[in-house]
C-alpha positions as CSV (number, residue, x, y, z in Angstrom):
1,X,30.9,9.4,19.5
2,X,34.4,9.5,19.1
3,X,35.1,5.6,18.9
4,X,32.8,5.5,16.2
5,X,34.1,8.1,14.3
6,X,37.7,5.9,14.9
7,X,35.9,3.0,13.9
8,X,34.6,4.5,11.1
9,X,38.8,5.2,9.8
10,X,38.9,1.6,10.9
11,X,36.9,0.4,8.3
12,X,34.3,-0.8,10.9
13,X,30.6,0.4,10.6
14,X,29.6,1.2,14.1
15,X,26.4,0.8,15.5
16,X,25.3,2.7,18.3
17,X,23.2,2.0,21.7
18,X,22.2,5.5,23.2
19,X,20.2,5.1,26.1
20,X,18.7,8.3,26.0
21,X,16.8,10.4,23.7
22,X,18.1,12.6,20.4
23,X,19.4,15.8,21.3
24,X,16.1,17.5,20.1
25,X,14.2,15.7,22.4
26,X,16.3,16.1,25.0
27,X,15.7,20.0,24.8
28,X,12.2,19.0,25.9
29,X,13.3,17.2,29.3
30,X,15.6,19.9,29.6
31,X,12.7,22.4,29.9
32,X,11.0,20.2,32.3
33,X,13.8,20.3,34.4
34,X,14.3,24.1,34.2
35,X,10.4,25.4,34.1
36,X,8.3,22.7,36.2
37,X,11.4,21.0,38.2
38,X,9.9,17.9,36.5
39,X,12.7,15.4,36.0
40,X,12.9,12.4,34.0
41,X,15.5,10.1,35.6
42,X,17.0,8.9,31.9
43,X,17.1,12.3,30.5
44,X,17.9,14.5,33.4
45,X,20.8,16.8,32.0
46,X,23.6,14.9,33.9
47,X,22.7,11.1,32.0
48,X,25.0,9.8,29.1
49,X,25.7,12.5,26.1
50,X,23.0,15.1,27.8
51,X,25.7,15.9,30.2
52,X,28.2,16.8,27.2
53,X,25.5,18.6,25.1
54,X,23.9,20.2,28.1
55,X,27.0,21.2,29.7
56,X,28.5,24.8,30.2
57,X,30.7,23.5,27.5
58,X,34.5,23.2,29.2
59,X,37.1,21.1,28.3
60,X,39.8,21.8,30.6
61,X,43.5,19.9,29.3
62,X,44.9,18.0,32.1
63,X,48.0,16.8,30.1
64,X,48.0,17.9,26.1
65,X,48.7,14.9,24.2
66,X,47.9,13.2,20.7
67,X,44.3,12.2,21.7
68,X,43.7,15.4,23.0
69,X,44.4,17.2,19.8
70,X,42.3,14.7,17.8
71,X,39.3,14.7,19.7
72,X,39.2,19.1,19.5
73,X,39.8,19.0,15.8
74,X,36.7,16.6,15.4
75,X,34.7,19.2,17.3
76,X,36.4,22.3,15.7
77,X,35.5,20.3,12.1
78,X,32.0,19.9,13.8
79,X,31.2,23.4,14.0
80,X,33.2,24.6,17.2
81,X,35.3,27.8,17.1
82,X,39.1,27.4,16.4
83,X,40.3,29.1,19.3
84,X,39.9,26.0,21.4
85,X,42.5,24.4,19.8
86,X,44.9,27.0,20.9
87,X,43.1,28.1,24.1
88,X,44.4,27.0,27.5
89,X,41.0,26.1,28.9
90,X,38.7,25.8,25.9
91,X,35.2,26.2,25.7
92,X,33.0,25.6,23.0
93,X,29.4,26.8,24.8
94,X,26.1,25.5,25.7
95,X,24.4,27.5,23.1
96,X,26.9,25.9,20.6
97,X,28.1,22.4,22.0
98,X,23.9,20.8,21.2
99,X,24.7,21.9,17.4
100,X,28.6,20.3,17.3
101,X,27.2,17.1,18.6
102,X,24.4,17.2,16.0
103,X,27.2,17.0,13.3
104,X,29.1,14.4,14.8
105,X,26.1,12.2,15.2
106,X,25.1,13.2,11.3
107,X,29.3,12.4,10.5
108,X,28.7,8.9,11.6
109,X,25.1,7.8,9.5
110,X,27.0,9.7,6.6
111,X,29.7,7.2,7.3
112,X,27.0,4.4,7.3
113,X,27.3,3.8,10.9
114,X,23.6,3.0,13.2
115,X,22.9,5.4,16.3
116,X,20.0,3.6,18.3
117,X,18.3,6.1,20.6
118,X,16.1,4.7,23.6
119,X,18.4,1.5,23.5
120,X,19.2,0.7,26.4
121,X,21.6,-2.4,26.8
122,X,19.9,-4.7,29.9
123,X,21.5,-8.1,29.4
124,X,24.3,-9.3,28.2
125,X,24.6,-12.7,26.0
126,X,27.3,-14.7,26.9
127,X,28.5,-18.3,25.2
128,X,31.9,-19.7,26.3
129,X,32.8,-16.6,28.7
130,X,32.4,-14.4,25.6
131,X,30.5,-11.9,25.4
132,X,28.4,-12.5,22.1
133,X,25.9,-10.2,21.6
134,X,23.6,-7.3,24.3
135,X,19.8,-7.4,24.7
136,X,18.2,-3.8,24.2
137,X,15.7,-2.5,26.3
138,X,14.7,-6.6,28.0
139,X,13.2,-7.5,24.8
140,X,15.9,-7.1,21.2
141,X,18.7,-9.2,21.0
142,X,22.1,-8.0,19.4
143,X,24.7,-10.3,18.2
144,X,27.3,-7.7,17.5
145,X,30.7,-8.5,17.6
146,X,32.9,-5.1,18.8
147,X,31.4,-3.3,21.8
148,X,33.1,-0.4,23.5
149,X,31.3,0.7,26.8
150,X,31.0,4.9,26.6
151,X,28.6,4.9,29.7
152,X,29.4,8.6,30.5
153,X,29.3,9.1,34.5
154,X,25.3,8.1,35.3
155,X,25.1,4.3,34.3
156,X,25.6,2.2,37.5
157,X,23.6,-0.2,36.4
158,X,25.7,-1.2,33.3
159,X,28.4,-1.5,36.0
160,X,26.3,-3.8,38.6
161,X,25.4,-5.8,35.0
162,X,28.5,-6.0,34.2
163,X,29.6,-7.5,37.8
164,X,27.1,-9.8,37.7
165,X,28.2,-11.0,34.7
166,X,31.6,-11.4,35.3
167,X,32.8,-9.0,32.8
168,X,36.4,-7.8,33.2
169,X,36.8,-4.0,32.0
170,X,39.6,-3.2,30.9
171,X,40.5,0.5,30.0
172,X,42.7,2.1,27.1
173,X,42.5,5.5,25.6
174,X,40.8,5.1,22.3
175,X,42.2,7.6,20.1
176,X,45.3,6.6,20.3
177,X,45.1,3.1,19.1
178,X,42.4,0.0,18.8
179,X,42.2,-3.0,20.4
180,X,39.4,-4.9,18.7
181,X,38.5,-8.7,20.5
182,X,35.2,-10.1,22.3
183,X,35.3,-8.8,26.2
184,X,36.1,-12.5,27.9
185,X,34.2,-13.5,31.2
């Protein structure tokens, strides 16, 4: 969420791949979870952004630094309370965070950016050792240029893909400058 809105003060109209669900629907799953202990391996609470809407909400500051203050002004602008900005651990809520997510996610398609859900990326197209474009869920093809990998911590199998492909990762921290170019093999 936060590369696209970047992006977005780029200039570049982001289009994003969600694996899982909307946040509405995710509400559903959660209840599963919580009433019936039925669990739905993408949309358990702890997959992609569940885990950071569904979370209890912490954002604890290792090190304080430029990136840091962006990224808790774009949730304060979101609809988070102001103290976190000032607070030594801050915390925005679970009751609150579902709602702040909401309008960063509404920020972006104001913006004229895409967010995909139930798109997961399966295959990668490669020409030349460049990556040239993702398929979505083993049948829609992509030929997107830019792609920046926000897996969250329950997407192995982007990782094994990603092996198998021959994809080098490398990683930067976004918000505090952009390098765009096609991920070489």
């Amino acid at each position: 969420m936060f590369a696209s809105l970047r992006l977005i003060e780029l200039g570049i109209k982001p289009i994003v791949l969600e694996r899982g669900k909307n946040v509405q629907t995710r509400r559903k799953d959660l209840r599963a979870i919580q009433q019936f202990g039925e669990v739905n391996p993408i949309q358990t609470i702890v997959s992609a952004r569940a885990c950071s809407t569904y979370s209890d909400g912490n954002f604890i500051l290792v090190q304080l630094s430029e990136g840091m203050l962006i990224n808790l002004n774009i949730f304060v602008q979101n609809g988070a309370q102001e103290e976190i900005l000032i607070d030594a651990h801050p915390h925005i809520g679970s009751n609150k965070l579902p709602k702040v997510v909401e309008n960063i996610r509404q920020t972006i398609l104001n913006c004229n950016g895409e967010i995909h859900f139930d798109s997961k990326v399966t295959d990668l197209l490669i020409e030349n050792k460049t990556v040239k474009g993702v398929v979505i869920n083993n049948e829609k093809e992509d030929g997107c240029g830019l792609r920046i990998i926000a897996t969250g911590h329950s997407a192995r199998d982007i990782y094994y893909l990603l092996n198998k492909k021959g994809v080098k990762l490398e990683a930067k921290p976004f918000a505090m400058g952009v390098r765009i170019e096609h991920p070489q093999v």
